[in-house]
mmCIF file of the N, C-alpha and C atoms, coordinates in Angstrom:
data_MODEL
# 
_entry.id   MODEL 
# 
loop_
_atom_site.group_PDB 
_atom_site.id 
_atom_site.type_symbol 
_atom_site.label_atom_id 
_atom_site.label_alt_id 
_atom_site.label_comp_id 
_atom_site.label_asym_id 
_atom_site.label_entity_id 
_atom_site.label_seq_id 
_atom_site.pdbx_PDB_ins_code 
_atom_site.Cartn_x 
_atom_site.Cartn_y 
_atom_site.Cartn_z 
_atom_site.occupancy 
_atom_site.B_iso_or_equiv 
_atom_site.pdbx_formal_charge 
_atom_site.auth_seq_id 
_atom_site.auth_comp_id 
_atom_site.auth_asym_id 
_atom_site.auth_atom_id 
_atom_site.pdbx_PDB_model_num 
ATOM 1   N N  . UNK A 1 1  ? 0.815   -1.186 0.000   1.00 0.00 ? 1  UNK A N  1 
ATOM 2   C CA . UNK A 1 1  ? 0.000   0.000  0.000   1.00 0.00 ? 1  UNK A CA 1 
ATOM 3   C C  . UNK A 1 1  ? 0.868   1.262  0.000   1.00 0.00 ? 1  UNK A C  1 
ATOM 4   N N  . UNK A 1 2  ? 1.514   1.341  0.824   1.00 0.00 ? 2  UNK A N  1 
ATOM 5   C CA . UNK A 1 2  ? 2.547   2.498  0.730   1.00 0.00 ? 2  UNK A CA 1 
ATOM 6   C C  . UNK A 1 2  ? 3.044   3.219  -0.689  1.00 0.00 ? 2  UNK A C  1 
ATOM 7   N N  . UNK A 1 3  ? 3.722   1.869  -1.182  1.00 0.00 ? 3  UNK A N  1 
ATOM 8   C CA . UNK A 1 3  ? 4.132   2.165  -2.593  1.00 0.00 ? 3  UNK A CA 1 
ATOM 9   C C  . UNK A 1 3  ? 3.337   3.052  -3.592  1.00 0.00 ? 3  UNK A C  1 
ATOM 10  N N  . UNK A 1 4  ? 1.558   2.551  -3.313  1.00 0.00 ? 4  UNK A N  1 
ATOM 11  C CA . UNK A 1 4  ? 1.011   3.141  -4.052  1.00 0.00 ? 4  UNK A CA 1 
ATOM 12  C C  . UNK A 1 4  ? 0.495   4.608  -3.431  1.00 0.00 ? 4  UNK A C  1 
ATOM 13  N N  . UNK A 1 5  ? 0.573   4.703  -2.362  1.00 0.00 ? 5  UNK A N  1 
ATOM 14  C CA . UNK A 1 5  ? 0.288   6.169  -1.949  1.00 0.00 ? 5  UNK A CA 1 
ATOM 15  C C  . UNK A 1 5  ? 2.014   7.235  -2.302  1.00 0.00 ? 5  UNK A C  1 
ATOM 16  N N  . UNK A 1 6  ? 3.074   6.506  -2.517  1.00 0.00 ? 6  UNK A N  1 
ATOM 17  C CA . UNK A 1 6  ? 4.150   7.425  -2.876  1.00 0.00 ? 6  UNK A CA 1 
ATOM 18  C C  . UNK A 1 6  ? 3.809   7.884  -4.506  1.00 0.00 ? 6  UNK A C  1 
ATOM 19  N N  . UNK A 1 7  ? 3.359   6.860  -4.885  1.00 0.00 ? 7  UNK A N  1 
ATOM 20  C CA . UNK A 1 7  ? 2.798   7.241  -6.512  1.00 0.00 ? 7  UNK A CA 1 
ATOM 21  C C  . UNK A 1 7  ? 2.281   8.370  -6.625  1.00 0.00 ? 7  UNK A C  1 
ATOM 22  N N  . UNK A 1 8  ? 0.843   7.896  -5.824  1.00 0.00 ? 8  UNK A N  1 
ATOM 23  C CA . UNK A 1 8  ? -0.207  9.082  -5.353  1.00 0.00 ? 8  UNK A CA 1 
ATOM 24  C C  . UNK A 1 8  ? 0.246   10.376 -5.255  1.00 0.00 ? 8  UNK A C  1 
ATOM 25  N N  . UNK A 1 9  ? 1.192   10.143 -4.052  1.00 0.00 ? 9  UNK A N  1 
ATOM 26  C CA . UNK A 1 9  ? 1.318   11.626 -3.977  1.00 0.00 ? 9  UNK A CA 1 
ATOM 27  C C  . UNK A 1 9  ? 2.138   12.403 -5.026  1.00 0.00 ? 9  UNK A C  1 
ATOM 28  N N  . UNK A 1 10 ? 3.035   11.562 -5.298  1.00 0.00 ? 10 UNK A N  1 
ATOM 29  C CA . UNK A 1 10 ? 4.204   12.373 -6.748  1.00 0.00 ? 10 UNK A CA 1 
ATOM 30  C C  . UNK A 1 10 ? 3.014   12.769 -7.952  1.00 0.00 ? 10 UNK A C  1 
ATOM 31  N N  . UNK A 1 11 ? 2.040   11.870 -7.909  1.00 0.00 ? 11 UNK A N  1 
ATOM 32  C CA . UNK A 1 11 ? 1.281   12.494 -9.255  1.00 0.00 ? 11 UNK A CA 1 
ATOM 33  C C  . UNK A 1 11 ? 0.099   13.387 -8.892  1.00 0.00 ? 11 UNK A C  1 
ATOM 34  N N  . UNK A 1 12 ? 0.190   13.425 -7.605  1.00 0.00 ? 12 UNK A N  1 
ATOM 35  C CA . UNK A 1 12 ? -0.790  14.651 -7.307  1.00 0.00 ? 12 UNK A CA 1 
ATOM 36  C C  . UNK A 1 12 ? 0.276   16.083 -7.389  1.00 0.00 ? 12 UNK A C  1 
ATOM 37  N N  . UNK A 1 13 ? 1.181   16.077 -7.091  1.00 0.00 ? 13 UNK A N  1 
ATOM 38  C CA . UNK A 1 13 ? 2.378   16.889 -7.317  1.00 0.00 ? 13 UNK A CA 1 
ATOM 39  C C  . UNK A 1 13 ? 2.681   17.194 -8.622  1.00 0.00 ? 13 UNK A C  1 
ATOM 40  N N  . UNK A 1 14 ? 2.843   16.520 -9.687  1.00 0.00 ? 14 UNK A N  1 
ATOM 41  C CA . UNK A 1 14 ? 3.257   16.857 -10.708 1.00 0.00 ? 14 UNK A CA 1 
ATOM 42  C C  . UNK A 1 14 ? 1.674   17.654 -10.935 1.00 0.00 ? 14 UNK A C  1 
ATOM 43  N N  . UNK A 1 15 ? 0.808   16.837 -10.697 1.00 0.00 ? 15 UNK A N  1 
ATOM 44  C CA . UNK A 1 15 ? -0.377  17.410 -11.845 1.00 0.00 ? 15 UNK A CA 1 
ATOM 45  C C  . UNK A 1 15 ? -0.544  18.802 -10.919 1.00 0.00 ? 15 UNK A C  1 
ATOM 46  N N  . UNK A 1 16 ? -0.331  18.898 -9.857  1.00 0.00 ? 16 UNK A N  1 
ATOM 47  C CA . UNK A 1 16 ? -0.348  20.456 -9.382  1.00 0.00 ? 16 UNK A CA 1 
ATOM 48  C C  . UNK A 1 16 ? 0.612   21.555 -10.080 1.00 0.00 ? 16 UNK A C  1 
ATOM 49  N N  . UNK A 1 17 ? 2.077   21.148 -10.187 1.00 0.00 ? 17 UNK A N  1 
ATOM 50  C CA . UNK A 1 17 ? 2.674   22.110 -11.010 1.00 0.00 ? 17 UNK A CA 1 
ATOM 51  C C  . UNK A 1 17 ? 2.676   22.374 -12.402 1.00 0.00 ? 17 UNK A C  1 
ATOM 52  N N  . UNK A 1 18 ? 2.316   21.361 -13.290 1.00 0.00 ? 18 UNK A N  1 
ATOM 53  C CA . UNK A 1 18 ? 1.525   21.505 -14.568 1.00 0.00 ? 18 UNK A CA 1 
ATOM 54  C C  . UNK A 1 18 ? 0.264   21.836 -14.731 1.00 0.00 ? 18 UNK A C  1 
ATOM 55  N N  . UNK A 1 19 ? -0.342  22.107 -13.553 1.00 0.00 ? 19 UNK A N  1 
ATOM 56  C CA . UNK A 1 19 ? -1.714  22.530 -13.925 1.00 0.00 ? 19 UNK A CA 1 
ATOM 57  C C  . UNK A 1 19 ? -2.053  24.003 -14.433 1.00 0.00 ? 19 UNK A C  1 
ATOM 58  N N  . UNK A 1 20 ? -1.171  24.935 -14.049 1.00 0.00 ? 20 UNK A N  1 
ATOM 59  C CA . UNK A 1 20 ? -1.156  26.607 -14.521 1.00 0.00 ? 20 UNK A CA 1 
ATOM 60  C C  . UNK A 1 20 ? -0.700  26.304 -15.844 1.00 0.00 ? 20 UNK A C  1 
ATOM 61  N N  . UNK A 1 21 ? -0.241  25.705 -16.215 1.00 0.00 ? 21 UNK A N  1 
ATOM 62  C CA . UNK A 1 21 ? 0.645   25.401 -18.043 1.00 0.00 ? 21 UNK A CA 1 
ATOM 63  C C  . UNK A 1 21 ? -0.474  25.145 -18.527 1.00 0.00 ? 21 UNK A C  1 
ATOM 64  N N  . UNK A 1 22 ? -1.360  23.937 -18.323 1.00 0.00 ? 22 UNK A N  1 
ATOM 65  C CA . UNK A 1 22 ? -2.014  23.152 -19.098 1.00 0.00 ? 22 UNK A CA 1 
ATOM 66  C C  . UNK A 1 22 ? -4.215  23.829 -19.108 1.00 0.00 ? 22 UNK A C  1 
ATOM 67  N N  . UNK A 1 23 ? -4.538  24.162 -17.883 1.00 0.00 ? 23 UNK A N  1 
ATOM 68  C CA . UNK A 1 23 ? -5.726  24.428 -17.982 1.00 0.00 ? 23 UNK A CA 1 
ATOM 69  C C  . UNK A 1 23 ? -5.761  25.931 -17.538 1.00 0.00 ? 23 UNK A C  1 
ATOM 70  N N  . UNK A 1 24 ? -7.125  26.439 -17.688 1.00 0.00 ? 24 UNK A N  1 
ATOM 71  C CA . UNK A 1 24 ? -7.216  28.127 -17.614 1.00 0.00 ? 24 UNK A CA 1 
ATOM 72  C C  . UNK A 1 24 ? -8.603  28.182 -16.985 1.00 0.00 ? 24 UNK A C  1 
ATOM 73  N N  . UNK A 1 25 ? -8.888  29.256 -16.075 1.00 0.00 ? 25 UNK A N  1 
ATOM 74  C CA . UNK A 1 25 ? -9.540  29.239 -15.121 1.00 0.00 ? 25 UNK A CA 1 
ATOM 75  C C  . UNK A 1 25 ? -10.423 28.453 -14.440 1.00 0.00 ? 25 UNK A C  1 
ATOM 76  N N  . UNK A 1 26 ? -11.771 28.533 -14.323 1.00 0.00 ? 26 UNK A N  1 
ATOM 77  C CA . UNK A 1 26 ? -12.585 27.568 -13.227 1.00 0.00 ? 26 UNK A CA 1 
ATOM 78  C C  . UNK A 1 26 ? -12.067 26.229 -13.270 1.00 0.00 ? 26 UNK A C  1 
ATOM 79  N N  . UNK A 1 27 ? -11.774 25.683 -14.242 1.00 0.00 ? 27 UNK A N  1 
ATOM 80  C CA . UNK A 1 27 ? -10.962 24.319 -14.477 1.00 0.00 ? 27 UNK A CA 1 
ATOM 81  C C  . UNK A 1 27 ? -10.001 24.170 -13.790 1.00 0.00 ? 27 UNK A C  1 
ATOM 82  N N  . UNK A 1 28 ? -9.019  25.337 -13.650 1.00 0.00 ? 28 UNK A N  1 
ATOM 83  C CA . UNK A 1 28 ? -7.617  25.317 -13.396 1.00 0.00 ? 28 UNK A CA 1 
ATOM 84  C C  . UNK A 1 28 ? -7.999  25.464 -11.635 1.00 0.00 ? 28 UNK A C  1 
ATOM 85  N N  . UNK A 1 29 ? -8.780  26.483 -11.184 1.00 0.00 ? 29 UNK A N  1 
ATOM 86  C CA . UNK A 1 29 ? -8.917  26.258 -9.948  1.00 0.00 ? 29 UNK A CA 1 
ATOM 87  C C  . UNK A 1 29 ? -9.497  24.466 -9.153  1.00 0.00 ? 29 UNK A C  1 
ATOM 88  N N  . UNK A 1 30 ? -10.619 24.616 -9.935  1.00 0.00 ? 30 UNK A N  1 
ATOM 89  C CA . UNK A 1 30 ? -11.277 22.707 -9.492  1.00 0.00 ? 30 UNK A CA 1 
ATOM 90  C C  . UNK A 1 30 ? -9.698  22.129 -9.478  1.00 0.00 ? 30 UNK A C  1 
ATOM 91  N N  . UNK A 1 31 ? -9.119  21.864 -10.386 1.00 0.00 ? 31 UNK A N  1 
ATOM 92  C CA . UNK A 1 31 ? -7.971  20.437 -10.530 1.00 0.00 ? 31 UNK A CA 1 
ATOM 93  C C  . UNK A 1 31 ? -7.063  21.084 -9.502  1.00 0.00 ? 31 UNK A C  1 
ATOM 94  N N  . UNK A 1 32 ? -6.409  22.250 -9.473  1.00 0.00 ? 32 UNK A N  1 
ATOM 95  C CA . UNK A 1 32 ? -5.865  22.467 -8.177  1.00 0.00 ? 32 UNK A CA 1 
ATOM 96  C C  . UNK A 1 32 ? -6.513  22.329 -6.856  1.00 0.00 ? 32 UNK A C  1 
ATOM 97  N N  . UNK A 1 33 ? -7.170  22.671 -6.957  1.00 0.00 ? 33 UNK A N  1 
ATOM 98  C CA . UNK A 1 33 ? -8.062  22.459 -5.022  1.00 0.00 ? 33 UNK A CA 1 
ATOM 99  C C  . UNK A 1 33 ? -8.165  20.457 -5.422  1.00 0.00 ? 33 UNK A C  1 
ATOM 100 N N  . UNK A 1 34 ? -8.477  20.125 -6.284  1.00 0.00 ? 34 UNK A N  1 
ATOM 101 C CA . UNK A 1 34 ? -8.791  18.566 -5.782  1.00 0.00 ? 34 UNK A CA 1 
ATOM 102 C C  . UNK A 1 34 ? -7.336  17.257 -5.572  1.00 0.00 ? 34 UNK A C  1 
ATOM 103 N N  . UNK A 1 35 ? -6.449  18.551 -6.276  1.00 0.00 ? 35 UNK A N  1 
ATOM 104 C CA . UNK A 1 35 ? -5.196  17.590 -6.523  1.00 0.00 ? 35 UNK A CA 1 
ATOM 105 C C  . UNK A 1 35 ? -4.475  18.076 -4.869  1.00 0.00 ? 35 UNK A C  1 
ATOM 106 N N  . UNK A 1 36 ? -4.849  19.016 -4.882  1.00 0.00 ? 36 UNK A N  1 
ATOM 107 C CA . UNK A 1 36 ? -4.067  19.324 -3.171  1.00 0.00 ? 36 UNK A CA 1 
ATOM 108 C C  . UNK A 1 36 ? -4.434  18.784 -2.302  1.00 0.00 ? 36 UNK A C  1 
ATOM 109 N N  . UNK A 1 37 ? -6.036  18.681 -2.059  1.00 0.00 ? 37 UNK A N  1 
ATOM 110 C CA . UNK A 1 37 ? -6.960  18.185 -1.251  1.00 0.00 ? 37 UNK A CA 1 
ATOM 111 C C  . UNK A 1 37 ? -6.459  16.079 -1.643  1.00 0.00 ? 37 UNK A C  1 
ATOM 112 N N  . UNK A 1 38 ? -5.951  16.196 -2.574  1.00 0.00 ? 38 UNK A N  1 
ATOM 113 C CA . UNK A 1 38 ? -5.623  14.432 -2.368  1.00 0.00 ? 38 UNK A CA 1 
ATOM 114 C C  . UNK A 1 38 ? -3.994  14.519 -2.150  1.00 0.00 ? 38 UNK A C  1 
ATOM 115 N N  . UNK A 1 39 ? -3.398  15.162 -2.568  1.00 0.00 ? 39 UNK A N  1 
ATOM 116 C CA . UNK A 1 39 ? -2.289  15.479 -1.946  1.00 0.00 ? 39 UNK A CA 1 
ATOM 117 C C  . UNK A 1 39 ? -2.224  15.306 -0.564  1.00 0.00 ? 39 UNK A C  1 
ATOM 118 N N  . UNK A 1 40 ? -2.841  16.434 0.462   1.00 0.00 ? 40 UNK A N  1 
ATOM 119 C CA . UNK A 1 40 ? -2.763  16.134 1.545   1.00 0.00 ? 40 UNK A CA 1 
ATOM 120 C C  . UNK A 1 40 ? -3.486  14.518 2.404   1.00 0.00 ? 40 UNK A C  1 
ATOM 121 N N  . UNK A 1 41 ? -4.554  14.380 1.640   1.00 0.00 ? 41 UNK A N  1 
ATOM 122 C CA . UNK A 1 41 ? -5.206  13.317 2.193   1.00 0.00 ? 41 UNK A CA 1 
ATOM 123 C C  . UNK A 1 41 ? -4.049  12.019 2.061   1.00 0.00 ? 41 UNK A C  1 
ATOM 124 N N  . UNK A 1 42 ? -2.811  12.035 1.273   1.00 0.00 ? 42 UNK A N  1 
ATOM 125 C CA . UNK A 1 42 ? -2.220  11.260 0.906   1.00 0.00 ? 42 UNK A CA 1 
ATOM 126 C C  . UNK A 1 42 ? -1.031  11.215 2.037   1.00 0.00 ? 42 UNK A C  1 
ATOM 127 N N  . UNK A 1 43 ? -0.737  12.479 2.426   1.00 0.00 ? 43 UNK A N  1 
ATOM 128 C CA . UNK A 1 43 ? 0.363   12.944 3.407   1.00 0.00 ? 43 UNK A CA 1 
ATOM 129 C C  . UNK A 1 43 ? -0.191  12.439 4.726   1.00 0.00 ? 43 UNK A C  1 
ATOM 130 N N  . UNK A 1 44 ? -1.383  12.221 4.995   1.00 0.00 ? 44 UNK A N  1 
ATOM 131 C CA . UNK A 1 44 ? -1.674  12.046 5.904   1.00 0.00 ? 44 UNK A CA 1 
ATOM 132 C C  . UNK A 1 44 ? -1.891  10.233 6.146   1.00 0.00 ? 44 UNK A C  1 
ATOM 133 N N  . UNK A 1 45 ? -2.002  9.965  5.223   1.00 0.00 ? 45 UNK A N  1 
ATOM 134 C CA . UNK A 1 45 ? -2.222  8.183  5.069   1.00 0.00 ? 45 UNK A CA 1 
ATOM 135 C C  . UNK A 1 45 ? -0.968  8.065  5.186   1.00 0.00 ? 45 UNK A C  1 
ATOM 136 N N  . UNK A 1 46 ? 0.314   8.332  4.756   1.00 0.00 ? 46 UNK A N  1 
ATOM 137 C CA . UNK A 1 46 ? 1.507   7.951  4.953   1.00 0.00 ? 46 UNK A CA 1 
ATOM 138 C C  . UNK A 1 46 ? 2.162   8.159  6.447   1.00 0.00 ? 46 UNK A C  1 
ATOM 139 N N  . UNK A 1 47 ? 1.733   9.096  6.554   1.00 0.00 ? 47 UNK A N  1 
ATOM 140 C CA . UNK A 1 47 ? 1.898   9.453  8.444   1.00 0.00 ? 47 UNK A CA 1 
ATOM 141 C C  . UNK A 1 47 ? 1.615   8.721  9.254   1.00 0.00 ? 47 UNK A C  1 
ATOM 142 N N  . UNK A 1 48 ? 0.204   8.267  9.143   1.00 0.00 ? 48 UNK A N  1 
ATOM 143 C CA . UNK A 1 48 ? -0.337  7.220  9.721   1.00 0.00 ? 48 UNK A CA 1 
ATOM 144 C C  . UNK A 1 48 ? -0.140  5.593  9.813   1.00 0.00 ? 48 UNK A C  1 
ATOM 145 N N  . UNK A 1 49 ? 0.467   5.595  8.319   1.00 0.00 ? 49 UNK A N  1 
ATOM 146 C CA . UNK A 1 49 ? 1.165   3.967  8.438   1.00 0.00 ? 49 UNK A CA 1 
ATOM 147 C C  . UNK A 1 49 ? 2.561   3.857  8.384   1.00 0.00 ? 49 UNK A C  1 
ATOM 148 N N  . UNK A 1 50 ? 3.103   5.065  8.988   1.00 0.00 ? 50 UNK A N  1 
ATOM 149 C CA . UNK A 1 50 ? 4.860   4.547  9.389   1.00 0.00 ? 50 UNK A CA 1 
ATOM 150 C C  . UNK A 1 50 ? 4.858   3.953  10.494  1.00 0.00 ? 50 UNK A C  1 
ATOM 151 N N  . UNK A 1 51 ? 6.052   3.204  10.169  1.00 0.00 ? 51 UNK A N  1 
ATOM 152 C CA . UNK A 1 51 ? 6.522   2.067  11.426  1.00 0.00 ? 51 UNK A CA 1 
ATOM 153 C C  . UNK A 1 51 ? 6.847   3.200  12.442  1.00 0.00 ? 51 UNK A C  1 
ATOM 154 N N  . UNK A 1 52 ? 6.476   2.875  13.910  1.00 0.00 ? 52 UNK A N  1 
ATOM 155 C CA . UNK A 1 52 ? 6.773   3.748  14.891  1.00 0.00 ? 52 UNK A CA 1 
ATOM 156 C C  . UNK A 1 52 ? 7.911   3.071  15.781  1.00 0.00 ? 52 UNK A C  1 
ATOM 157 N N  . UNK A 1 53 ? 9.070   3.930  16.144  1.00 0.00 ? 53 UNK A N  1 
ATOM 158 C CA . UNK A 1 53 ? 9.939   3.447  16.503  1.00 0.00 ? 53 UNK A CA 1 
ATOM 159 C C  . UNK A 1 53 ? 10.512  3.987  18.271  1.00 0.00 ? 53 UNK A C  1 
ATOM 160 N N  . UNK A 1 54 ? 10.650  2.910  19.031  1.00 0.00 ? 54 UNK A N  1 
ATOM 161 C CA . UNK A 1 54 ? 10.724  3.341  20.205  1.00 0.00 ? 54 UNK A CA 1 
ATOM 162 C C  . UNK A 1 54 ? 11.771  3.509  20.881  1.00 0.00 ? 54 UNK A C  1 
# 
């Protein structure tokens, strides 16, 4: 699972910094707010399943 949330997040990343290149307004806002909003939701799944070390 991990593996695929590092995916996740790199391609929520890329598609955030190509998104001002590629789309133009109301569009460009939606795909940014939804790619961040899974961005973080992604940062936070990874947080949650690191090995905790004592």
């Amino acid at each position: 699972m991990r593996p695929f949330l590092w995916l996740a997040l790199a391609v929520a990343m890329i598609i955030n910094m190509t998104n001002s290149l590629i789309l133009d307004g109301a569009a460009r806002d939606t795909v940014g707010i939804l790619s961040g909003a899974a961005a973080i939701a992604v940062i936070i799944a990874l947080v949650r399943t690191r090995e905790r070390r004592t």
